[in-house]
C-alpha positions in Angstrom: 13.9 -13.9 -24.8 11.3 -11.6 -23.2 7.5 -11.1 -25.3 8.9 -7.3 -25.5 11.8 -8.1 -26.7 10.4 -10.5 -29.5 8.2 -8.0 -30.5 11.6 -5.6 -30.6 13.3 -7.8 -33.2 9.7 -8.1 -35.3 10.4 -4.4 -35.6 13.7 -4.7 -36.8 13.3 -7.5 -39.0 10.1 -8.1 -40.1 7.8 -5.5 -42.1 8.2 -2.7 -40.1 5.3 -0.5 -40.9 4.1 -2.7 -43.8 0.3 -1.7 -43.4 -1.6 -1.5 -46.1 -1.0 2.3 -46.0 2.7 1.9 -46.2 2.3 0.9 -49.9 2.5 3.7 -51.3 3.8 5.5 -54.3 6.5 7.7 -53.0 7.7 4.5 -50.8 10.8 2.4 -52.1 10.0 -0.2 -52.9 6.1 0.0 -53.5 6.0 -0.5 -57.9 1.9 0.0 -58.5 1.4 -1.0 -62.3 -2.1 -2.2 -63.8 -3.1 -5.2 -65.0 -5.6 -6.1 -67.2 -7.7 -8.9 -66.7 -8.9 -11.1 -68.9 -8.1 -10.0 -72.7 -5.5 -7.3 -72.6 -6.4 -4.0 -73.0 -4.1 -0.6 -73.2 -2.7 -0.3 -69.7 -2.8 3.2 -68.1 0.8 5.0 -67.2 1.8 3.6 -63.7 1.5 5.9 -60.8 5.3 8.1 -60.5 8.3 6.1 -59.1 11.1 7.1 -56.9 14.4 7.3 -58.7 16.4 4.3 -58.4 18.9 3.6 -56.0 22.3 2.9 -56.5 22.7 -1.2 -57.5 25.0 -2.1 -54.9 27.0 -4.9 -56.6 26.9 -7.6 -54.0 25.7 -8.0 -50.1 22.8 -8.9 -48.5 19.8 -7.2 -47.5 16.8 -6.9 -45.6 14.8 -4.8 -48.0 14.5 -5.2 -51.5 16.4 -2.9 -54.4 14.0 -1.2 -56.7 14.5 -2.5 -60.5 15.3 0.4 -63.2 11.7 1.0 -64.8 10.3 -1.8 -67.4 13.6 -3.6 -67.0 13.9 -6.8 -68.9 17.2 -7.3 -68.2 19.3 -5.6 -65.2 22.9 -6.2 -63.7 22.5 -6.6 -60.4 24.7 -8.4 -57.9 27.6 -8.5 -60.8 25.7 -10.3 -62.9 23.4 -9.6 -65.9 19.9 -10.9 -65.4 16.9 -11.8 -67.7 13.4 -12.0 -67.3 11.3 -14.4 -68.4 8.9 -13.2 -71.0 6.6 -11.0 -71.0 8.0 -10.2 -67.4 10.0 -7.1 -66.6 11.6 -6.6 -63.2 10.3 -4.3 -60.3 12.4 -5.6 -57.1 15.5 -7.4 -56.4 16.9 -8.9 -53.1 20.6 -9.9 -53.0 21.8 -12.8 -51.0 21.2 -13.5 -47.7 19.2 -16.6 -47.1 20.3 -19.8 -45.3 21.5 -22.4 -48.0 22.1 -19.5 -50.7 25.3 -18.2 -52.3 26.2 -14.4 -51.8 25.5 -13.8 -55.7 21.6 -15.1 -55.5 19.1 -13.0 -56.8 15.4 -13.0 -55.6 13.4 -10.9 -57.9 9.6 -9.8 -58.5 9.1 -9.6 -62.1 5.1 -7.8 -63.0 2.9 -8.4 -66.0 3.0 -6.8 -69.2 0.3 -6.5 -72.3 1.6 -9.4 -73.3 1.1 -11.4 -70.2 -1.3 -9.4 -68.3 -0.6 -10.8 -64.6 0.0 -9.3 -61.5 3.6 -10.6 -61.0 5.9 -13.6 -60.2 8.4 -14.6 -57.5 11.8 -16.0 -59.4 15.0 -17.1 -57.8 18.4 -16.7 -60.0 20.9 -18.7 -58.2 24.2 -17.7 -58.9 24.9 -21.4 -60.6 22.2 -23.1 -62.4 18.7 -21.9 -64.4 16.5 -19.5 -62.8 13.4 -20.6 -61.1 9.9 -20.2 -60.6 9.2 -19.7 -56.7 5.6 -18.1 -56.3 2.8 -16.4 -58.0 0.5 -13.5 -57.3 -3.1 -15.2 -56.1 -5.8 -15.3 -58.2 -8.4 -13.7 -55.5 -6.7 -10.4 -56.0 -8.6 -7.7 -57.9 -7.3 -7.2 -61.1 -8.7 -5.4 -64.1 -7.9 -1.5 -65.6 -8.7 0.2 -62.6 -6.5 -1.7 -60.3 -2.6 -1.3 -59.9 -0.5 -3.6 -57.5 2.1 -2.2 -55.3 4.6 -5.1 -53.6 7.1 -5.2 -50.8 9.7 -7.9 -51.0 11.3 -8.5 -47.6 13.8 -11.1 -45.8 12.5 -11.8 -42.4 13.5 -14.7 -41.6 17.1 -17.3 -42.1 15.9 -18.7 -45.1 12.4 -17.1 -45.7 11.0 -13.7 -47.0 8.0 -12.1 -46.8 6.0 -10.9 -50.0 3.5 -8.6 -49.6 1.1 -7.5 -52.6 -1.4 -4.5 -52.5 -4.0 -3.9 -54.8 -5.6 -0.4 -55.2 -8.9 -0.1 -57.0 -10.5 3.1 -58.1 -13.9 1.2 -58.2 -15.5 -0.1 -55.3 -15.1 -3.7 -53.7 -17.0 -6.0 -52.2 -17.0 -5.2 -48.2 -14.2 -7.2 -46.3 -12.9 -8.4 -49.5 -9.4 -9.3 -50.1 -7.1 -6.6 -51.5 -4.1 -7.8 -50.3 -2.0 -11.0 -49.6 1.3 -11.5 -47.6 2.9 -15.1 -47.9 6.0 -16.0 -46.3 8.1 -18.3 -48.1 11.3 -20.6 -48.2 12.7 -20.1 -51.6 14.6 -23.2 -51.3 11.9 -25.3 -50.3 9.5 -27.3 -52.4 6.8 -25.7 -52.1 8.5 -22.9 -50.5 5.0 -21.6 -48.9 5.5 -21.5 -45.3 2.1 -19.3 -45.1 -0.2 -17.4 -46.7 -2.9 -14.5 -45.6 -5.7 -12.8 -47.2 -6.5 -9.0 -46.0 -9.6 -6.9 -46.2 -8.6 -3.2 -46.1 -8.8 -2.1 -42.6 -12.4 -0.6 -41.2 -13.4 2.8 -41.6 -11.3 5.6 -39.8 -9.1 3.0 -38.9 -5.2 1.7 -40.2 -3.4 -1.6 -39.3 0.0 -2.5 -39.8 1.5 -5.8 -40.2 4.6 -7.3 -38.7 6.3 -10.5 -39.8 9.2 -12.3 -37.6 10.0 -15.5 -39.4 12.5 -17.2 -37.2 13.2 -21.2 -35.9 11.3 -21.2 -32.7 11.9 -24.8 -31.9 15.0 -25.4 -33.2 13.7 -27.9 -36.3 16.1 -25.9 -38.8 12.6 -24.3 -39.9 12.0 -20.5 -39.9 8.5 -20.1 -37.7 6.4 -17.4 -38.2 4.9 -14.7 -35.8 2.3 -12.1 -37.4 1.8 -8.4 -35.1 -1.3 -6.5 -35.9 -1.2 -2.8 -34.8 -4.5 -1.0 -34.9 -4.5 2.6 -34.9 -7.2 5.0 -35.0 -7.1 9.1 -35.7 -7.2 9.7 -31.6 -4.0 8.0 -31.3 -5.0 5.0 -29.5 -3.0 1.9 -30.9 -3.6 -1.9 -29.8 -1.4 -4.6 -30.7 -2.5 -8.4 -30.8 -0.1 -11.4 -32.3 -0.9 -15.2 -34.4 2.1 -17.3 -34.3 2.5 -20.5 -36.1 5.7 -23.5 -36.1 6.6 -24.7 -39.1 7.0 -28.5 -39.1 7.9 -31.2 -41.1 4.7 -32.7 -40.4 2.8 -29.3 -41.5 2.1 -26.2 -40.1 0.9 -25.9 -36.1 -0.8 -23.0 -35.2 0.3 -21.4 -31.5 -2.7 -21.9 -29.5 -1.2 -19.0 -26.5 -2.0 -16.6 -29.1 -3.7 -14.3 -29.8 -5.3 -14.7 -26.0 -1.7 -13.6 -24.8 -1.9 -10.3 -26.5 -5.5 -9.4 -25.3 -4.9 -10.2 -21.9 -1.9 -8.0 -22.2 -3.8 -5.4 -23.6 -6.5 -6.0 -20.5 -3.3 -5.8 -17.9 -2.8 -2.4 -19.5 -6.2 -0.9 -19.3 -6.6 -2.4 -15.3 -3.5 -0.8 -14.6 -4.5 2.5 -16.2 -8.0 2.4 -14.4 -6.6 2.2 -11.0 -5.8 6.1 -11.2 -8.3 9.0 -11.8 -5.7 10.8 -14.3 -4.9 7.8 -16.4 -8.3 6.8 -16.1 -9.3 9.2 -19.1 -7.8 6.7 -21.6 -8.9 3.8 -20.8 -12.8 4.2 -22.9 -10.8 4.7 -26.0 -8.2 1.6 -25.6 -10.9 -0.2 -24.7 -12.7 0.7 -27.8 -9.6 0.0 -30.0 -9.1 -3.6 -28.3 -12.6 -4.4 -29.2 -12.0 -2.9 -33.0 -9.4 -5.0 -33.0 -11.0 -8.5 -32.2 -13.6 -7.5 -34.6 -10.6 -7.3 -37.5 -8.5 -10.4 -36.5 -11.4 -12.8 -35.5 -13.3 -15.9 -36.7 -15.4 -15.4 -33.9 -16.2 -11.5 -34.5 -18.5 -12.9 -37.4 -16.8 -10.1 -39.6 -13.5 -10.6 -39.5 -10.6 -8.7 -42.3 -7.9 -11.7 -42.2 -8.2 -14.6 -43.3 -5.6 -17.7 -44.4 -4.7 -18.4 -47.8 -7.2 -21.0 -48.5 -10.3 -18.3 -47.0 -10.5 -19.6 -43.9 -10.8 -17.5 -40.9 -8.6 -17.0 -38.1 -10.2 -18.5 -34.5 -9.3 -16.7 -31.6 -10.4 -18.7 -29.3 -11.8 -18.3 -25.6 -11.3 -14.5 -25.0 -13.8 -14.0 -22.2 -11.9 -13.3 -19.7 -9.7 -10.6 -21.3 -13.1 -9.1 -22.3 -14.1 -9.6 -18.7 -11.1 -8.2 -17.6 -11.6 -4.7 -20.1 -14.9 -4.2 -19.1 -14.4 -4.2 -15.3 -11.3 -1.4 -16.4 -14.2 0.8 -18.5 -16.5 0.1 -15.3 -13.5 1.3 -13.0 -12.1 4.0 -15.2 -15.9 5.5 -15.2 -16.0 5.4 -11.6 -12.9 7.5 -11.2 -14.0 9.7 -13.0 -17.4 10.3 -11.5 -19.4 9.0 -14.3 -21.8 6.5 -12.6 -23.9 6.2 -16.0 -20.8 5.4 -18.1 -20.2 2.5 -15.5 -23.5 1.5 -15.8 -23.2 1.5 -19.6 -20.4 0.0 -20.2 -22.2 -3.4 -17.9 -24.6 -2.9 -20.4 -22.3 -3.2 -23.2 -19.9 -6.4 -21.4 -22.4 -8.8 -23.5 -22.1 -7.8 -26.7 -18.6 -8.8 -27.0 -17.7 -12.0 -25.8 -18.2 -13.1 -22.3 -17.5 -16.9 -21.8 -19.1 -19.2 -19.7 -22.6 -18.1 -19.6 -22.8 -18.8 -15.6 -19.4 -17.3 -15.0 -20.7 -14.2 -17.5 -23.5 -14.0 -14.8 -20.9 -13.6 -11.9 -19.0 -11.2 -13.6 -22.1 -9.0 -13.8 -23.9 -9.8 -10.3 -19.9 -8.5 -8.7 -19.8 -5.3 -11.4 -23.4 -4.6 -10.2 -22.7 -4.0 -6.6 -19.7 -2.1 -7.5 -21.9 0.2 -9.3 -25.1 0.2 -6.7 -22.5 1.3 -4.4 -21.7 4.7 -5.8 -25.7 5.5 -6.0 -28.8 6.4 -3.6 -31.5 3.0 -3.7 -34.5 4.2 -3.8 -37.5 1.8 -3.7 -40.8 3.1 -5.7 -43.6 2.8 -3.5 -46.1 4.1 -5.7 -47.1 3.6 -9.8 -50.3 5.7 -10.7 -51.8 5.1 -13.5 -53.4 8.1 -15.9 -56.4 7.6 -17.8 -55.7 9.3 -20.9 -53.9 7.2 -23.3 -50.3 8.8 -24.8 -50.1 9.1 -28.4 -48.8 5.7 -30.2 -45.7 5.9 -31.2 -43.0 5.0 -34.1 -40.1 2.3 -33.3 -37.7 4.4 -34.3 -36.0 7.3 -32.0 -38.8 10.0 -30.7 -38.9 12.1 -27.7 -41.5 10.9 -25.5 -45.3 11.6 -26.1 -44.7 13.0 -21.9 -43.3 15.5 -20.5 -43.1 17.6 -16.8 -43.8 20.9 -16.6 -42.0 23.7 -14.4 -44.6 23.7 -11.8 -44.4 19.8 -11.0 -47.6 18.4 -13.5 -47.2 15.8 -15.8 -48.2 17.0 -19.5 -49.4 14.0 -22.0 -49.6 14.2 -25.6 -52.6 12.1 -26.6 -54.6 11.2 -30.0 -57.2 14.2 -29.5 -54.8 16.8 -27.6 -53.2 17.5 -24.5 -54.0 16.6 -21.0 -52.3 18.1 -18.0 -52.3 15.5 -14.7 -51.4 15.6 -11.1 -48.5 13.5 -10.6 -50.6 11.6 -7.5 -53.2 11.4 -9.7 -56.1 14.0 -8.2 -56.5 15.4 -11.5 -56.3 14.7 -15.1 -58.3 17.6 -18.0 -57.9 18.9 -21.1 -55.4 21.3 -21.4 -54.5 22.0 -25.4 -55.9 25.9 -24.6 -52.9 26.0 -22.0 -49.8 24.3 -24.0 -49.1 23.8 -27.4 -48.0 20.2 -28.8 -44.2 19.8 -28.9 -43.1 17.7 -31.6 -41.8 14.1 -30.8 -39.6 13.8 -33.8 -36.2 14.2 -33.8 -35.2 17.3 -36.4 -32.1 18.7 -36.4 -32.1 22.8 -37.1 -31.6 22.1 -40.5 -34.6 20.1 -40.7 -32.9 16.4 -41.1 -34.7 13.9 -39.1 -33.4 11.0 -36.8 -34.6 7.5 -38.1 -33.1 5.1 -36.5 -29.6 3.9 -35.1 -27.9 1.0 -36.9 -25.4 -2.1 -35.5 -23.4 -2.0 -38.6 -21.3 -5.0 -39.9 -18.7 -3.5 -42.3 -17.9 -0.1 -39.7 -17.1 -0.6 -36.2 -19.4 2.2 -34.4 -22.8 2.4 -33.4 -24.4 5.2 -36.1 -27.4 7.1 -36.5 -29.7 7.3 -39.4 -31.6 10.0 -40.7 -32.9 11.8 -43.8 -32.9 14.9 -45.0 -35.8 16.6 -45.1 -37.9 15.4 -48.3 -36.8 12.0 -46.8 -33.9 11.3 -49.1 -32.0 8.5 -47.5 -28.6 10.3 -45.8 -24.9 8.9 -45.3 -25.3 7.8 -41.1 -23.4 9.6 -38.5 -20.7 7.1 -36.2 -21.2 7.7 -33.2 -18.1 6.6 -30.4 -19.7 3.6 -29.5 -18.4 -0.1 -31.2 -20.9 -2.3 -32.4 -21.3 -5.7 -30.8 -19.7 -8.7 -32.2 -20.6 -10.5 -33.7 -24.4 -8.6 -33.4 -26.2 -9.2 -36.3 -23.2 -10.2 -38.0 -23.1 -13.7 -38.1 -26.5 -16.3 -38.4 -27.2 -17.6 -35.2 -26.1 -15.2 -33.3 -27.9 -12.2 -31.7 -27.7 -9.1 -29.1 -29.9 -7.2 -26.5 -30.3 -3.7 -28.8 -30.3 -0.8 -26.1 -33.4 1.6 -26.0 -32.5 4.9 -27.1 -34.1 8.2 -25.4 -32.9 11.1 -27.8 -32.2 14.3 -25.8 -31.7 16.9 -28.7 -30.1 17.2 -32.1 -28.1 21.1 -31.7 -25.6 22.9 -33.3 -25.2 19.5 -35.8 -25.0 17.1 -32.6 -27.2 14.1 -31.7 -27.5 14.0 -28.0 -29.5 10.8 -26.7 -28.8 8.0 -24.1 -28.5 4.2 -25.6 -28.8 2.5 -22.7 -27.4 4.0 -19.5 -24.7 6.2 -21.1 -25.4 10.0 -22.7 -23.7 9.8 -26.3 -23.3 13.6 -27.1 -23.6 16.5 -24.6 -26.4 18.4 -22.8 -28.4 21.0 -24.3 -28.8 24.1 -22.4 -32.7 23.8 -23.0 -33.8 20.0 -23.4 -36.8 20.2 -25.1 -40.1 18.9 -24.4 -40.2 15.2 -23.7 -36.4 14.4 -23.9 -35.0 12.4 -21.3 -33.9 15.1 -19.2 -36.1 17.2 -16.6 -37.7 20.6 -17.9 -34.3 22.6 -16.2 -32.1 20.1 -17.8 -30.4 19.1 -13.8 -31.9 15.5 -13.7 -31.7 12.3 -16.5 -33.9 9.4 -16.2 -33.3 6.2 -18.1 -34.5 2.3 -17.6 -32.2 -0.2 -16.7 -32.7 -3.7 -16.2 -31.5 -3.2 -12.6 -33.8 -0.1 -12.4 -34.8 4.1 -12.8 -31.1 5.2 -12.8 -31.7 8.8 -12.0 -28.7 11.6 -12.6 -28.0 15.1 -11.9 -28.3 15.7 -8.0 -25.2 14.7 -5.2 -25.5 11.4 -6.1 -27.0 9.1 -8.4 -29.8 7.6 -7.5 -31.1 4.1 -8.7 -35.0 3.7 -8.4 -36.0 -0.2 -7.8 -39.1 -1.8 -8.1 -40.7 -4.9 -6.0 -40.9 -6.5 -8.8 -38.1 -6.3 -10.8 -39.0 -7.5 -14.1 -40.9 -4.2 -14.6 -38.0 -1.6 -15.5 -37.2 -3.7 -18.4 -40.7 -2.9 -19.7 -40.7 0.7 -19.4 -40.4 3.1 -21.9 -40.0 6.6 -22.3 -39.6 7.8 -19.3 -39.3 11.4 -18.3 -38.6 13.2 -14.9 -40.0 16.5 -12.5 -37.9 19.2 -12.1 -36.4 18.3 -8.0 -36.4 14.1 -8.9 -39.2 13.2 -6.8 -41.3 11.9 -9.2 -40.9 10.0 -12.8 -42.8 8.9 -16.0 -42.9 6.2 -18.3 -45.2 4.6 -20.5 -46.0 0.6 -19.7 -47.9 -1.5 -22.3 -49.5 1.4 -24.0 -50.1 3.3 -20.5 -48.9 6.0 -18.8 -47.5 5.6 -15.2 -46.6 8.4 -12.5 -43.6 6.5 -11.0 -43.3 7.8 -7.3 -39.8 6.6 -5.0 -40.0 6.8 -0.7 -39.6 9.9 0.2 -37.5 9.0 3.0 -35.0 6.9 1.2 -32.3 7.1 -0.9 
């Protein structure tokens, strides 16, 4: 059988649209109830239940039946059962697994005041005493502002999946468990096949779990394959699998997986990069895949599933699907006329993971002439260097202490004033009686200010910090870039942050370039000392491959003799018609002047 096809009868069998959001209240058969933990204290009224469902008297099914409310008894499969104490029943599941009768009864029996757990897993054979099969974990939230929700499922010949949800009105730890799913063999001793612990999702994001339990290798073993679909409010949704055999000699994790899925998911994206229309997509699937790895992977360094026992799940070796979705953002950008977004998104390839580090260096040698194709070289024949010093300035996000003016000079903000200067360098004087100081913080009309821009480990995006205007810390913006992985998020490890020229903060938007690529659109009037030039036609930002210059026919890219030197500038402004630049090297200003005659 086909992947597709596999993936087809996961749908039909296993969970279906088990996410954590699909445990909800009005959903047969989610039963929230609180639990106390520790000594037992008065339990709040559960959250409303559906009516229940007719008791159909005997047949098997895939989905649980939903137990009359605070049943301690209930006749269900023609026969009267009892709960333990201080159990009542919540779900029932008739019949149906390998080595059972057609009268067997699994049910999930909750907590009480008197026994204040989160539930059990019994099996009532149709001959012989009931028995204990599983219990809720101990890592699950508990207390009076918790209630559980469960889904009892049969996904497999003789296994079924129980899935427990815990909804806190209180706040959790970040990326800690809520939520466990264990697939089990009732008949088996112990009957746990395996078991997961879940985060809830990230911000602004849902996944949904899928559970195929099913003998793969013909042992007489159910097998288990786990689907995770990510979704996201703009409808892009990314699916990546984890299978493991079950064997007599303990579980064996499928090593094809999960690099299968994301080199299907890269397949995809190359596919829809090769046109100009579908091309449009391909930023936002690309996002999702790497929102995904960040969720499902040990190697992420904040990952949101883990096994039973705590441990995360490696992923392996997944640099050349990465490889694979960066050359689609870098193709999909090209299509679409977007040189800086190509240029970007290079920029971005090593923050996720890249492999080999001398086959990562390939990758971006090939991706770079792809790119210095679609722009002008031009080679800087000329820096000249200013005598007045720019004003120092903060680490955090500013507009640059220069800008150009209209008629072609180069203005400078300095410690005493303003100095006006010829871009060759014939003239340099006092000019604070001619222009007035611009501001080089970043202030939004409302007067909040830009701080700083964070790598977050608990969100996926990029976001942007600011205050409001006494300084009063404010929530950060997302912005609709993902953070690397693992970043800053795991010890050891670290990233190449990307310099950040803000362009202007209007009508509630932060405009600004981190690294090549604009986040934000372009303001009619740029002010003073943004990135853009005075008319707002040309952009100049540092790369590590050079001035990439934007606005004109075509991009140009401005290279130096020496090419360590771009990765040094800062701040850099540009004139009016491109023909010359500014930045600011080791605390001077430089007039940065290409050949005329090339490009």
């Amino acid at each position: 059988m086909g992947r597709l096809a596999s993936l087809s009868m996961a749908l039909a069998v296993g969970l279906g649209s088990a996410g954590c959001e699909a445990l909800d209240t009005e959903r047969r058969p989610y039963t929230p109830f609180p639990v106390a933990s520790g000594e037992a204290s008065p339990i709040a009224a559960p959250a409303p239940l559906p009516a229940p469902i007719a008791t159909p008297q005997v047949g098997a099914s895939h989905e649980a039946l939903l137990a009359p409310a605070r049943a301690k008894e209930w006749r269900l499969a023609e026969r009267q059962l009892q709960a333990p104490d201080g159990l009542t029943f919540r779900l029932g599941l008739v019949g149906g697994l390998s080595g059972t009768r057609d009268r067997d009864v699994l049910a999930w029996l909750v907590g009480s005041p008197e026994k204040p757990v989160i539930g059990e897993l019994w099996l009532y054979p149709e001959q012989g005493s009931p028995r204990w099969v599983a219990s809720a974990p101990g890592f699950l939230p508990t207390g009076p502002k918790c209630s559980h929700g469960a889904r009892l499922t049969r996904t497999g010949p003789s296994s079924v999946t129980l899935d427990i949800k815990a909804t806190c009105t209180g706040s959790l730890l970040p990326r800690a468990p809520e939520r466990c799913v264990m697939v089990l063999a009732p008949l088996r001793d112990p009957p746990m096949i395996v078991g997961f612990r879940l985060a809830a999702p990230a911000p602004g994001e849902k996944i949904e779990i899928e559970i195929t339990s099913k003998d793969r290798d013909r042992d007489a073993r159910d097998d288990v394959e786990m689907s995770f679909l990510l979704s996201t409010p703009e409808g892009s949704n990314v699916r990546a699998r984890f299978a493991w055999l079950d064997r007599s000699a303990g579980l064996s994790r499928d090593a094809a997986e999960p690099l299968a899925s994301f080199a299907e998911l890269a397949a995809l994206e190359t596919a829809r990069a090769s046109s100009q229309k579908s091309s449009l997509g391909v930023a936002e699937h690309v996002a999702s895949a790497r929102r995904l790895y960040a969720s499902l992977c040990a190697e992420s360094g904040v990952p949101r599933i883990f096994l039973d026992s705590g441990e995360p799940l490696p992923c392996g070796d997944l640099g050349r699907a990465f490889e694979s979705l960066s050359e689609a953002s870098i193709n999909a950008a090209l299509n679409l006329g977007q040189v800086g977004t190509g240029f970007s998104a290079l920029q971005q390839h090593k923050w996720f993971p890249s492999g080999n580090p001398s086959l990562a260096d390939r990758f971006t040698k090939r991706q770079l002439l792809q790119l210095e194709r679609r722009v002008a070289r031009r080679r800087v024949i000329k820096l000249v260097p200013l005598k007045a010093r720019p004003r120092t300035m903060d680490e955090g996000p500013h507009f640059s202490p220069l800008s150009f003016h209209a008629d072609g000079s180069l203005l400078l903000l300095t410690a005493e004033g303003i100095v006006r200067a010829a871009p060759d360098g014939r003239y340099e004087y006092e000019a604070s009686d001619e222009v007035d100081p611009w501001p080089t913080v970043v202030v939004s009309p409302t007067g909040e200010r830009l701080t700083g821009i964070a790598y977050p480990c608990d969100r996926s995006e990029i976001s942007w910090l600011r205050t409001a205007a006494d300084g009063t810390p404010l929530i950060p913006l997302p912005t609709a870039l993902i953070a690397p992985r693992p970043g800053s998020c795991a010890s050891g490890s670290a990233f190449e942050a990307l310099p950040v020229a803000p362009v202007a903060w209007d009508a509630g938007e932060i405009s600004a370039f981190l690294g090549a690529g604009l986040l934000g659109r372009v303001p009619p009037r740029p002010p003073m000392g943004s990135a853009l030039s005075p008319n707002g036609r040309f952009s100049v930002v540092a790369t590590d491959w050079g001035l990439l210059v934007a606005g004109g026919d075509k991009p140009a890219l401005w290279t130096f003799d020496n090419g360590s030197l771009t990765a040094q500038l800062r701040d850099c402004v540009v004139s009016n018609n491109a023909q010359a630049a500014a930045c600011i090297l080791t605390g001077r200003a430089y007039v940065v002047l290409p050949d005329p005659k090339s490009g």
